[in-house]
N, C-alpha and C positions, 0 to 999 in steps of 0.2 A: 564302265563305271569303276571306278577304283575302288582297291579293298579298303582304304582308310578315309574313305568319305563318311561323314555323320548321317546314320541313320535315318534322322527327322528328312536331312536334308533330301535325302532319297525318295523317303516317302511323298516331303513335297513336291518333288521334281515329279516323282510317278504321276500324284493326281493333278498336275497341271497338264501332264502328257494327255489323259486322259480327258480334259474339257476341252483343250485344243484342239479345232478342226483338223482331219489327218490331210485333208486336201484342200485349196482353194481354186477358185474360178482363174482359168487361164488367163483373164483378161476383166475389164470393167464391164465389157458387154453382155458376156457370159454373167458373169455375177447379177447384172441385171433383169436379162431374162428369165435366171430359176429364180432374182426372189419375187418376180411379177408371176412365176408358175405357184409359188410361194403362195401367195395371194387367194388366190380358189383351189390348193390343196398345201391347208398347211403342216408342216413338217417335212414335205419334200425338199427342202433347203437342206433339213440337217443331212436326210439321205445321202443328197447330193455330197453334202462336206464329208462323208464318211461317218459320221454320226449316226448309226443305223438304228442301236436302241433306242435314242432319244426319238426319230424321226418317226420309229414305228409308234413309240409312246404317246405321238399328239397325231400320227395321219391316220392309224386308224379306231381309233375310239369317235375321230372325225367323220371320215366314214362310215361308222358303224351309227354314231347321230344323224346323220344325215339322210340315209335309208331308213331308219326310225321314221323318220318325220316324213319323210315321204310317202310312207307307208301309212303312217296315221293321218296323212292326210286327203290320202287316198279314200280309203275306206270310213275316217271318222267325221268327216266332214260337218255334220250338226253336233256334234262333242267343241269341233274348232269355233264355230262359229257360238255357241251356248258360251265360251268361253270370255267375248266380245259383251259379255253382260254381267261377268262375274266379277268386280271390285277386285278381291283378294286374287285370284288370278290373273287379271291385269295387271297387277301389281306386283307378281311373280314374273309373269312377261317382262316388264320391264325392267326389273332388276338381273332378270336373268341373260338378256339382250347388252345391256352395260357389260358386265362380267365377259362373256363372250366377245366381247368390243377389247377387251382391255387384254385377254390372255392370244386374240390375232392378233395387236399390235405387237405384242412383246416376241410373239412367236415370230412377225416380220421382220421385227429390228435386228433381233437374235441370228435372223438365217443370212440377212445379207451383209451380219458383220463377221462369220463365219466363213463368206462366202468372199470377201472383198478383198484384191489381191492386195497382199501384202506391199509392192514397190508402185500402187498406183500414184498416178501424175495429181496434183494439187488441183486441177478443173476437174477430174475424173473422179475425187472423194466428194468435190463439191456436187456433179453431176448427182452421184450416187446417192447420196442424202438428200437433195432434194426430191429424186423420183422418188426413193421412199417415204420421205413426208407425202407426195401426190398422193400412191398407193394406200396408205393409211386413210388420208383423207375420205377418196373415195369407200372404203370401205365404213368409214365411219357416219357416211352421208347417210346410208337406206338403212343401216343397224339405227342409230339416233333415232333419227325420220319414226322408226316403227318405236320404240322406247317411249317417245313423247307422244305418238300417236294412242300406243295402249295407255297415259299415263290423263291424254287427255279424256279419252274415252271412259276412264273410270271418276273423272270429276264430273264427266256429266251423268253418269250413271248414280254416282251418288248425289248430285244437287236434285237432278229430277224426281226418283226413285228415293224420297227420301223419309221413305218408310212413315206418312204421312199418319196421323190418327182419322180413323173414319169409322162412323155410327151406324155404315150401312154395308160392309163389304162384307162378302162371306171371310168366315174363320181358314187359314190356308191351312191346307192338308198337304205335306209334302208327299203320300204314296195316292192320293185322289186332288189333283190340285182342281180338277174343272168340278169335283161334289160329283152328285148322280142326275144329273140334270141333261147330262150329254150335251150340254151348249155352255157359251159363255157370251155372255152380252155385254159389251163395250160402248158406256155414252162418248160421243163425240163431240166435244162444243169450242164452237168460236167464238169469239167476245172481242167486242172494242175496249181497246186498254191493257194494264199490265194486269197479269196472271194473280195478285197479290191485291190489285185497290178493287177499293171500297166503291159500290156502284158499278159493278158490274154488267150489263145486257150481253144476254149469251142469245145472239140473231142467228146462229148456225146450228143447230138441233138436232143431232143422228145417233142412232143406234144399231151398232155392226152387231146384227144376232149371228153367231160360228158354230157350225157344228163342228164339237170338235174331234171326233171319229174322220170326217173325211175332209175338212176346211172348207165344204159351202157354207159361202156368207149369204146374207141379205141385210143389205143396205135400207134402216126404216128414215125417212125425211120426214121431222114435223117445222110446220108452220112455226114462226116465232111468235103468230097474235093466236095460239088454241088456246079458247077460253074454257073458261069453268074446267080447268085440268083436276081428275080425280086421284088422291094421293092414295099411296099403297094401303090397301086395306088393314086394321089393326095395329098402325102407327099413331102416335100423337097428334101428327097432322092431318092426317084422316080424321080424326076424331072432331079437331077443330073446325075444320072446315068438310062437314057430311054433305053438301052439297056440291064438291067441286073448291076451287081457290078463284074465291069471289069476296065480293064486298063492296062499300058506297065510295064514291069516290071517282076518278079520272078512269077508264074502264083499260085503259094500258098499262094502267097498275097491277091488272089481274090478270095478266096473258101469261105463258109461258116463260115469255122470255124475261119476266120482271121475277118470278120466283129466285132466282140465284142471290138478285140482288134484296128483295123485300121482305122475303122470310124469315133471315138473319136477323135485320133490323127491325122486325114488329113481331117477333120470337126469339128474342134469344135464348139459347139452348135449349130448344124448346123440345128436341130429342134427347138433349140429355148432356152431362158435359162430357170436354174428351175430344172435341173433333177439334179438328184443323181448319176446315173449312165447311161451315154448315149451310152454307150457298150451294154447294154440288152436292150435301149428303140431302140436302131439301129437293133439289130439282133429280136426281136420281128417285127419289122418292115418286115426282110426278110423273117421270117420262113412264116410273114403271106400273102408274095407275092408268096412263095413257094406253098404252100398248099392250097391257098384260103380261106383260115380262118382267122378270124381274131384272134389275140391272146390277149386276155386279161389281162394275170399277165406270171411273171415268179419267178421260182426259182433257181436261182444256188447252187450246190455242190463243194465244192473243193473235187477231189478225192483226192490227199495225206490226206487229213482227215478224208476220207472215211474211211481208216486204226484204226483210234479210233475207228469209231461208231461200227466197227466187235470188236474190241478187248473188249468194254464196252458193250455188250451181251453175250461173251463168244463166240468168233467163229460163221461160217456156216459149214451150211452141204451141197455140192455139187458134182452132178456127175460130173467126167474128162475123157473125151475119147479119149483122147489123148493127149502127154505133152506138157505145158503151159509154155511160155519163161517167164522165169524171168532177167529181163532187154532185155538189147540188142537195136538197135536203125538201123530199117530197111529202113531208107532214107539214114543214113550213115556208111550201112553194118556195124553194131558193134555187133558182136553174144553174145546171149545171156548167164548171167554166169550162169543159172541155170535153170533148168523145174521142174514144178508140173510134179508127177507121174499120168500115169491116174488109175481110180481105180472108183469103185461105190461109194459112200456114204463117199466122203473124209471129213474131219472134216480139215479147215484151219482157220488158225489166222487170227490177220488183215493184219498181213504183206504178207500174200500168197494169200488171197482173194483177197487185192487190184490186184495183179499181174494177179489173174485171170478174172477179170475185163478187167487187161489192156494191158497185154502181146497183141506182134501185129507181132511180129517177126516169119516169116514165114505165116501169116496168114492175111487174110482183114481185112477192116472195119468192115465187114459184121458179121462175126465169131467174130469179139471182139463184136460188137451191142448184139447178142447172147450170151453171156458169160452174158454181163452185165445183162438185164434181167434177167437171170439164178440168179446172185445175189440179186439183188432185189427181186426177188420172197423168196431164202433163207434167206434173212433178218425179210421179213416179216412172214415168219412160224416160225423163232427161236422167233422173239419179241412176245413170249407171256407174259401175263399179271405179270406172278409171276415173270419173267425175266425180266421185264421192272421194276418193283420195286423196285426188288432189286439192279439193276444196274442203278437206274435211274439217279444219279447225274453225275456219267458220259456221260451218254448219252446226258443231259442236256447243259453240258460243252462240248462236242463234237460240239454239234449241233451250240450251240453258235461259237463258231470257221470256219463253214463249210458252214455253211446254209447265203444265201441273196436273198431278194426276195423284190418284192413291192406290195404283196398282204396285205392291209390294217386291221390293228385290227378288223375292224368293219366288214368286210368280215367273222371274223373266225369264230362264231357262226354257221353263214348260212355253211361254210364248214365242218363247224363237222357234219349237220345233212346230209348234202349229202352224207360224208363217209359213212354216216350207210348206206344207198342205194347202196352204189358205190359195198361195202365189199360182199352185195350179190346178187350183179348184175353181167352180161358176163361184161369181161375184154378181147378185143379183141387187138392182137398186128398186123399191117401193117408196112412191112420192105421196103423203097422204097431201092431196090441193081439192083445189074448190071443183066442185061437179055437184051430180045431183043426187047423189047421195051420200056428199062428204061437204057441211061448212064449218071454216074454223070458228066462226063465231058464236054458233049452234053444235057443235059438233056430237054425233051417234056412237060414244065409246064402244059400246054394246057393238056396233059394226064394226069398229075399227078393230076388237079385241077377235073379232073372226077374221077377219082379213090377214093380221096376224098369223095367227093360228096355222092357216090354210097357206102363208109364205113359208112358215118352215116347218109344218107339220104334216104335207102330202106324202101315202105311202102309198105304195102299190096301187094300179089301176084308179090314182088320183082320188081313193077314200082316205078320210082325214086320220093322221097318226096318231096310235092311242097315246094318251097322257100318259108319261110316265113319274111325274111329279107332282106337287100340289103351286100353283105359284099366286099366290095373293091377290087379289084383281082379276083374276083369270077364272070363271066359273067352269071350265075344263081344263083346267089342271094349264101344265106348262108343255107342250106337245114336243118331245123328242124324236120325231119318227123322221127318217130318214128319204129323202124324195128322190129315192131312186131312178122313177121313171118319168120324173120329168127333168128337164134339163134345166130348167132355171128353177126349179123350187118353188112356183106360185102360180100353178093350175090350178083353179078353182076361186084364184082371187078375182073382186070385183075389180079389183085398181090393176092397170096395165105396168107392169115394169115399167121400169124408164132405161134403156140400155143406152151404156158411153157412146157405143159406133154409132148409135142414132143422134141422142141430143146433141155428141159434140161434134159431128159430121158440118164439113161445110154444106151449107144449103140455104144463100141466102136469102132475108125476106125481099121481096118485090116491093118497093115503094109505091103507095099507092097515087 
């Protein structure tokens, strides 16, 4: 360096010395290989150029995230997944996934132009920029993928979950979210049409009672024609109707399945203003003068939409034992144009699983109730994890179309970790159907409200579990006691479980 060179000029010589790689790659292949090592450990490029500060700068803070996350995801596993329901969180995933996307890219372009021998051949620059356009790409393939995955999953978490107004949900307590009742009761309803129109028939009628200390469920099935259904005690509707939900008229006006739709309409607000939907705060009202339960949230299904969420897993797989009408309309004799085959192990789309769900023709309530389990059960063994990814924006966009409910954002947390519970806990199903001392037409609430009871109320040595709440309709309280000693949770009841390995077993009928 000469003594009469200018200062500045020194200086800038120095820090150009200083951002210039000290080394480069012998060759274009070399070059190529550490920035593809580049790739899954970034910063080792610059190492490689001699660049050892910068290198350590981004490899191990990389590192040191990377074992983080490992770690947290190790051990936090329902924090991860709790997270899969959180809006604001999703929304940090995915912004945070972008950013990460953008500072590998830069960290890639950066090491292989450090790295990229200076006197290379004009195909060899070309070579080189292309593979790292590939490398980029691919990197930016399953970063994105998950970006728009967490980005879709928070649009359906907010369209479904959309904090809905409802007249009959418990108040959420975020340090007691299930109250002191030890359970939480989930109505389940299907309906023909959209989640939204007017005129609604809710034909699919269930309530998942959860304990949720150890996630036994019991699965309650009611008929869609229970008549004279008794509304929650010390409600308006109760009031109205002291006899049950009756009156003169067409007598499928007063079943079950017509309160979603006729309540509304020949009451309005008749609970009060404020709801969103006073079809489901009315019919929660009845399932829990039915049952004695009180019911806490609901969800509706449209079945015609049911038919995506089959088509957006790819099919089920279910036994048939015998053939399944497709259409047909058995209140106004219209025979059906077509049947499922029966056969073991059918593989059906969505449009033959819906039917097999709902086909009715020739067959009860009771055998359709049965079918539909059978699908739900096959829904939930096709949804596995690789299948849910792959197919998940349709499912996403199904769901969004099908699904309404007034189970509150702030609930979903606490419900993901009870899923974990629930997934490997007994899942008992109780069919109330016609016998001799059960008709829908007539029906013995007063029975029904013990049978009940005795489903998730059995404690020790099969004596019935003391109440430990008061629950409206229920003249023994609401039973929380825990059925230890029975496996399925309903010794002592007069109605027989109905278990999946049995009804959905192939076993076909014998034609007579």
């Amino acid at each position: 360096m000469g003594a009469g060179e200018p200062a500045g000029r020194r200086a800038r010589g120095g820090r150009r010395a200083l951002r210039a790689p000290k080394k480069r790659a012998r060759n274009i292949w070399t070059a190529l290989g550490v920035t593809t090592a580049c790739a899954l450990l970034p910063g080792s490029g610059f190492l490689v150029a001699g660049r050892k500060r910068l290198g350590l700068f981004v490899l191990v803070p990389y590192l040191l995230l990377l074992g983080v996350l490992i770690w947290y995801a190790a051990t936090h596993r329902r924090d991860i997944i709790r997270l899969a329901v959180d809006p604001n969180g999703l929304a940090a995933i995915a912004c945070g996934l972008l950013i990460v996307l953008v500072v590998w890219v830069v960290v890639l372009i950066a090491s292989y132009r450090m790295l990229r021998p200076e006197s290379a051949l004009g195909w060899h620059q070309a070579l080189g920029g292309t593979w790292v356009a590939v490398l980029c790409v691919l990197m930016a393939l399953p970063i994105g993928v998950g970006a728009r995955y967490a980005m879709v999953q928070r649009d359906l978490i907010t369209s479904v979950f959309d904090d809905s107004d409802s007249l009959t949900s418990p108040e959420f307590d975020e340090e007691n979210p299930w109250g002191d009742d030890g359970r939480i009761n989930l109505l389940l309803l299907g309906g023909d049409g959209g989640v939204d129109r007017e005129g609604i028939r809710t034909d699919s009628v269930m309530v998942a009672s959860i304990n949720t200390k150890n996630g036994k469920t019991v699965l309650f099935s009611l008929p869609r024609n229970l008549a004279e259904v008794p509304f929650k005690k010390g409600t308006p509707l109760a009031e109205l109707y002291p006899e049950g939900f009756t009156g003169e008229g067409d007598e499928l006006e007063w079943v079950l399945n017509a309160v979603y739709r006729n309540v509304p309409a020949m009451h309005p607000q008749v609970l009060g203003a404020g709801s969103d939907n006073e079809g489901a705060d009315a019919l929660k009202l009845a399932v829990s003068g039915a049952l004695g339960l009180n019911v806490d949230y609901y969800m509706l299904i449209n079945l015609n939409g049911f038919e995506q969420v089959v088509e957006a897993i790819g099919g089920v797989t279910v036994n048939i034992n015998e053939p399944i009408p497709i259409g047909g309309d058995t209140d106004r004799n219209i025979p059906p144009s077509d049947y499922l085959e029966p056969g073991p192990n059918r593989h059906l789309n969505g449009h033959d699983a819906l039917w097999f769900a709902r086909g009715r023709w020739g067959f009860d309530d009771y055998h359709r109730m049965r079918r539909q389990r059978c699908v739900m059960d096959a829904i939930i063994e096709k949804a596995d994890p690789a299948t849910v990814l792959r197919r998940y924006e349709k499912l996403a966009s199904a769901g969004k179309e099908i699904l309404r409910t007034d189970i509150p954002q702030e609930l979903l947390p606490d419900l993901v970790d009870l899923a974990g519970d629930i997934k490997g806990a007994k899942v008992t199903s109780i069919v109330f159907e016609r016998s001799d001392a059960f008709s829908p037409s007539d029906p013995d609430y007063d029975w029904m409200h013990r049978q009940v009871k005795r489903a998730i109320g059995i404690g020790g040595k099969g004596k019935p579990g003391k109440p430990t709440s008061s629950a409206t309709g229920n003249p023994g309280g609401d039973p929380t006691g825990d059925p230890t000693d029975d496996p399925t949770g309903t010794s002592g009841t007069d109605v027989e479980p109905d278990e999946p390995e049995d009804s959905c077993a192939y076993d076909p009928v014998e034609e007579e």
